[in-house]
C-alpha positions as a LaTeX table, in Angstrom:
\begin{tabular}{lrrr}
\hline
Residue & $x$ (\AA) & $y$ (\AA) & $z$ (\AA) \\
\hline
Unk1 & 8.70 & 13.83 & 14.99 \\
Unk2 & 7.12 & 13.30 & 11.90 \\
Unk3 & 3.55 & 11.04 & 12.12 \\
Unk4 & 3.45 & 7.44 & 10.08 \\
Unk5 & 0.35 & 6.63 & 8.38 \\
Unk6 & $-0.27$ & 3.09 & 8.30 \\
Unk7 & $-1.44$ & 2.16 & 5.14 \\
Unk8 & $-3.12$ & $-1.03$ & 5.53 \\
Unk9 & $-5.39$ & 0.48 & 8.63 \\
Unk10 & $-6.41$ & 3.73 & 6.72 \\
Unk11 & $-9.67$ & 3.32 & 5.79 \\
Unk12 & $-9.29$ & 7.24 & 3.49 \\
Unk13 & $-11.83$ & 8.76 & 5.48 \\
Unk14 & $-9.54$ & 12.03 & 4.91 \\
Unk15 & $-9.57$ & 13.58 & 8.45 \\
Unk16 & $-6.33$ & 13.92 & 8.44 \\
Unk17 & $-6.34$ & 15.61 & 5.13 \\
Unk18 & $-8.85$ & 18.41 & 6.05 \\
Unk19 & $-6.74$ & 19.15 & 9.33 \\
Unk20 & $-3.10$ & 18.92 & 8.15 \\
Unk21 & $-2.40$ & 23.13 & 8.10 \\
Unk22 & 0.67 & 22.96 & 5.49 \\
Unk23 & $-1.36$ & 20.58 & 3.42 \\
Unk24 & 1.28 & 17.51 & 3.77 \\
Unk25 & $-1.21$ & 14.61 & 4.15 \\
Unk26 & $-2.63$ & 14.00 & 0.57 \\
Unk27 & $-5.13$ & 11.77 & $-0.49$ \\
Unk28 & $-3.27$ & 9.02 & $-3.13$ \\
Unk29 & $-5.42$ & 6.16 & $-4.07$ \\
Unk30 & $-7.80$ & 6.53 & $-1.22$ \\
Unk31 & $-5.55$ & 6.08 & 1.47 \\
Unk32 & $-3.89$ & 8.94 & 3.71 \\
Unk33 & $-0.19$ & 9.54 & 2.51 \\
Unk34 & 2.38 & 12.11 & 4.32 \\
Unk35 & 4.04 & 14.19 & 2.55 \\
Unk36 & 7.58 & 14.86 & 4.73 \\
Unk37 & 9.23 & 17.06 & 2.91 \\
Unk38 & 5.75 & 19.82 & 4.04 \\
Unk39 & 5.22 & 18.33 & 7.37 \\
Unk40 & 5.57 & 20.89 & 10.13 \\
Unk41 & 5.34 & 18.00 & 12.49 \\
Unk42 & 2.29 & 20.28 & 14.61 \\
Unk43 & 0.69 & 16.32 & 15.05 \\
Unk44 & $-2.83$ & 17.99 & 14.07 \\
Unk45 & $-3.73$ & 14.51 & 12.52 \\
Unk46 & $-3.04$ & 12.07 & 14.84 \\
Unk47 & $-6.14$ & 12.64 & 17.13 \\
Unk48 & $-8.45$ & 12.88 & 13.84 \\
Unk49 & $-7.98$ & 9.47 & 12.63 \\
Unk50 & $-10.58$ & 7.31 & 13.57 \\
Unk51 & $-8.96$ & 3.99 & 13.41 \\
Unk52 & $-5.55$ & 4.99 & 15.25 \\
Unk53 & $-3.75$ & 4.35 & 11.51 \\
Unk54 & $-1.58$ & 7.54 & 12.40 \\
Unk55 & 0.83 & 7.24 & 14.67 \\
Unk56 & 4.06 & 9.79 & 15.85 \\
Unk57 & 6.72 & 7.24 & 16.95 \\
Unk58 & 9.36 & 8.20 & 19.38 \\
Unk59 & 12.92 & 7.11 & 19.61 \\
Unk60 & 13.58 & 4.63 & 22.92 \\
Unk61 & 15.83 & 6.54 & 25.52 \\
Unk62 & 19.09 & 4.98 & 25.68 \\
Unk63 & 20.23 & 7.00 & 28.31 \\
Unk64 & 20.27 & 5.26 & 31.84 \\
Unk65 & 20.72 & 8.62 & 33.77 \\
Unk66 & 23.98 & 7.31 & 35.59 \\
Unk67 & 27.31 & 9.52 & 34.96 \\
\hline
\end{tabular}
């Protein structure tokens, strides 16, 4: 899964950006931006952000388990 940046909580600190290894997350304006089209989806910048603005959302299970 491919991490979301949210804008309005990046504060540009560029953590993300130093850690990213195909170089996806760029700095634009100050804030943190993702790149998809590079992302290898490794999820190297979610634990560097200090103010939780990057996230890696999962899809809700539909499945019930019964047959």
């Amino acid at each position: 899964m491919i991490p979301v940046i949210d804008q309005d909580a990046c504060t540009g600190c560029g953590n993300c950006i130093e850690v990213c290894p195909p170089k996806a997350v760029v700095d634009e304006e100050g804030k943190a931006k993702l790149l998809a089209e590079f992302c290898e989806e490794c999820g190297f910048c979610v634990p560097q952000c200090p103010v939780n603005a990057i996230e890696i959302r999962f899809p809700l299970s539909t499945d019930t388990g019964s047959a």
